[in-house]
C-alpha positions in Angstrom: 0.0 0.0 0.0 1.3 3.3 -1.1 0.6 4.8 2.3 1.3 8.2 1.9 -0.8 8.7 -1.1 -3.5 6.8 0.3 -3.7 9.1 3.3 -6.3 12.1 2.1 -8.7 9.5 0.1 -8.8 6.7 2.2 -7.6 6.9 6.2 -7.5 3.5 6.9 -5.1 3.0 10.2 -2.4 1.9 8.0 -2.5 5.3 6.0 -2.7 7.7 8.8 0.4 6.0 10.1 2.4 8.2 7.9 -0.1 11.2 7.0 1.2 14.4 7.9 -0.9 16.3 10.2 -1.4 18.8 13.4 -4.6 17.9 15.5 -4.9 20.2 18.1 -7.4 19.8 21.1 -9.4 16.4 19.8 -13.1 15.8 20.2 -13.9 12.3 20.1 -17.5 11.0 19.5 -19.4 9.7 22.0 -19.8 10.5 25.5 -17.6 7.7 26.8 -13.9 8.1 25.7 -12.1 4.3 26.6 -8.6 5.5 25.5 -5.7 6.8 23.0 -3.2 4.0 22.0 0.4 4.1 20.5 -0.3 1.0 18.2 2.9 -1.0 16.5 1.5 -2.9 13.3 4.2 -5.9 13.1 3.1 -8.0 9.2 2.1 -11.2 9.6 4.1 -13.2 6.5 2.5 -16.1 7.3 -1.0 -15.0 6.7 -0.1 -11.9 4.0 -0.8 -12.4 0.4 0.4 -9.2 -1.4 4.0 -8.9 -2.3 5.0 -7.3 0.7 7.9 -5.7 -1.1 6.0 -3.5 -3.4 4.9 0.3 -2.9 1.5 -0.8 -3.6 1.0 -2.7 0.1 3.3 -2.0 3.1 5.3 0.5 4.0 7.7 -1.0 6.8 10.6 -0.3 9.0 13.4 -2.6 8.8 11.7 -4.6 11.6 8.7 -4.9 9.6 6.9 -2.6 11.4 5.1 0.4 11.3 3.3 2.6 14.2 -0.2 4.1 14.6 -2.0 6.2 17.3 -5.7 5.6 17.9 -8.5 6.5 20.5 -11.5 4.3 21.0 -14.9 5.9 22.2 -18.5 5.1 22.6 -22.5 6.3 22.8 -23.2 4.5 25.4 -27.4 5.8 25.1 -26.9 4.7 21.1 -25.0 1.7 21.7 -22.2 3.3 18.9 -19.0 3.2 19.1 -16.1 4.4 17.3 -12.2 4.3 16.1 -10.5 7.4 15.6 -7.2 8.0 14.0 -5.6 11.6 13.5 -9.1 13.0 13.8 -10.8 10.7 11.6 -13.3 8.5 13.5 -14.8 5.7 11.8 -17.3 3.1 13.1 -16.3 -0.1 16.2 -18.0 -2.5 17.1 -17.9 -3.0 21.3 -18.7 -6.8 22.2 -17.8 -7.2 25.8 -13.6 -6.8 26.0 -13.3 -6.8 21.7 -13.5 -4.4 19.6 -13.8 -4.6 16.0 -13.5 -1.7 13.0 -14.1 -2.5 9.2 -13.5 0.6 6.7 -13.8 0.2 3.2 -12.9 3.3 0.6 -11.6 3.7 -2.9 -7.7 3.1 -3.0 -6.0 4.2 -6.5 -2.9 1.7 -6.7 0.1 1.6 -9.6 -0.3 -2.2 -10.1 -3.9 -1.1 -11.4 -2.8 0.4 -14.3 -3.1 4.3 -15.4 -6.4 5.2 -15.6 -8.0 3.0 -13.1 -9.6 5.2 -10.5 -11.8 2.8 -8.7 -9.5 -0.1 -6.7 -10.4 -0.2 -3.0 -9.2 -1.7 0.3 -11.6 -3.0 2.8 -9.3 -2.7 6.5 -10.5 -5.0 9.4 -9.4 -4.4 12.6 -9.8 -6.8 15.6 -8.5 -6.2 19.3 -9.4 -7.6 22.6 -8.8 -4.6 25.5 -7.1 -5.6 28.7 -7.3 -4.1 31.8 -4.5 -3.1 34.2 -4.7 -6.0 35.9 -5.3 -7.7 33.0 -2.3 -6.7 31.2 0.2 -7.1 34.4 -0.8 -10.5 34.4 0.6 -11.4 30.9 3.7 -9.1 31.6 1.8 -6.2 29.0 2.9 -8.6 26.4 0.6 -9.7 23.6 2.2 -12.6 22.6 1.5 -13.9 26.0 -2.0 -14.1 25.2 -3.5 -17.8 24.6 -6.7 -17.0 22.7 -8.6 -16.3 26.0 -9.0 -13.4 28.5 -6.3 -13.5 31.0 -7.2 -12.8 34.8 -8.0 -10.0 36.3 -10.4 -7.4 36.7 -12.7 -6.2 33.5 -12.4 -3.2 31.5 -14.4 -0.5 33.1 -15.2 2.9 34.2 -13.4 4.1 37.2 -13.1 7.6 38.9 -9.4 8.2 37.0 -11.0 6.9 34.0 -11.5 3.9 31.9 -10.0 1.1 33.4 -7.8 -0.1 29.8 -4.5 -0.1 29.1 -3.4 -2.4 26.4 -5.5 -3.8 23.2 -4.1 -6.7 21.6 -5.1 -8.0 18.2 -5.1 -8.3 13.9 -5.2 -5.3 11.2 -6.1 -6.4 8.5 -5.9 -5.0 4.6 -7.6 -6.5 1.8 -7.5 -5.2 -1.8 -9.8 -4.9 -4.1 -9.6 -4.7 -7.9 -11.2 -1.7 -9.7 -14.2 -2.3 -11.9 -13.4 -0.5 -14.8 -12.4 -1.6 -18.1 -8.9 0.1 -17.8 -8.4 -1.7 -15.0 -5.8 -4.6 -14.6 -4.9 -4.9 -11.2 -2.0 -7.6 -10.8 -3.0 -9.4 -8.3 -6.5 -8.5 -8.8 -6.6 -9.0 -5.1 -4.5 -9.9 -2.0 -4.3 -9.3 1.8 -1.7 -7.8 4.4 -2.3 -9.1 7.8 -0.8 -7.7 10.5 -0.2 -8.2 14.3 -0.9 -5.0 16.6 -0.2 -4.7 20.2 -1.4 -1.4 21.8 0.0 1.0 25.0 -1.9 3.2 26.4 -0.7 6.7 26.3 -3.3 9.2 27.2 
């Protein structure tokens, strides 16, 4: 994914990781805000489809990693909830400790061929939030994490604040082919899958 140019169109996580911005003073929606989080997006090889080498789908350090900061808030009377990243919220799903985010928008890629204006990318992402307790006992490492919800006391509202300080979970990119008859996307579709462990930092 050509990050950088995806940034203004699309703001999937992965974009705003590298979009240049100044957001002063943030108003998140919802009257409930659970928390900002320093993100690091590690790929997952294993499970990623694309070339990971090309422009057209990461952009990674030398570990390959990249970083993302994002808030999580709810409506508590609506029952909404929402993701927001460098002030652009989009919509999260709240199921007891997981959360879960799906954006989809157009995405213009060079492996599309000129002329194709209509390619997309559908981003998933899936965490489970942890508690303090929660997160002391697996040593606030995600990899520690055995598929079910460590011990410790839930996620909840507290006089200092939400009670959350790590989220643990998947980003995931899928690409989509345009529709147009100038379009030749090669792949026509693939998927970057990624592993993404959360602090705290608010």
């Amino acid at each position: 994914m050509h990050l950088k140019r995806l940034a203004v169109a699309l703001f999937p996580a992965a974009a705003l990781a590298v979009a240049v911005g100044c957001f002063n003073d943030p108003v998140y929606p919802g009257d409930q805000v659970m928390g900002t989080f320093r993100f690091q997006a590690k790929l997952d090889a294993a499970r990623t489809t694309c070339d990971a080498g090309s422009r057209d789908f990461a952009q990674l350090d030398d570990a390959g990693s990249f970083y993302f900061e994002g808030t999580f808030s709810r409506d508590t009377d609506a029952g909404t909830g929402f993701f927001t990243v460098q002030g652009f919220s989009r919509d999260a799903g709240y199921t007891g400790q997981s959360v879960s985010s799906t954006h989809r928008a157009i995405a213009r890629r060079d492996s599309c061929g000129t002329g194709c204006e209509d390619s997309e990318i559908e981003e998933a992402m899936n965490v489970m939030l942890l508690s303090d307790s929660q997160a002391r006992n697996v040593a606030r490492d995600c990899k520690r994490l055995d598929g079910g919800v460590p011990e410790g006391d839930l996620p909840a509202p507290t006089e200092n604040g939400y009670d959350v300080s790590l989220a643990c979970g998947t980003l995931q990119d899928i690409f989509l082919p345009g529709k147009g008859a100038s379009c030749k996307c090669n792949p026509s579709t693939c998927t970057t899958v990624y592993t993404v462990s959360g602090d705290r930092i608010d």
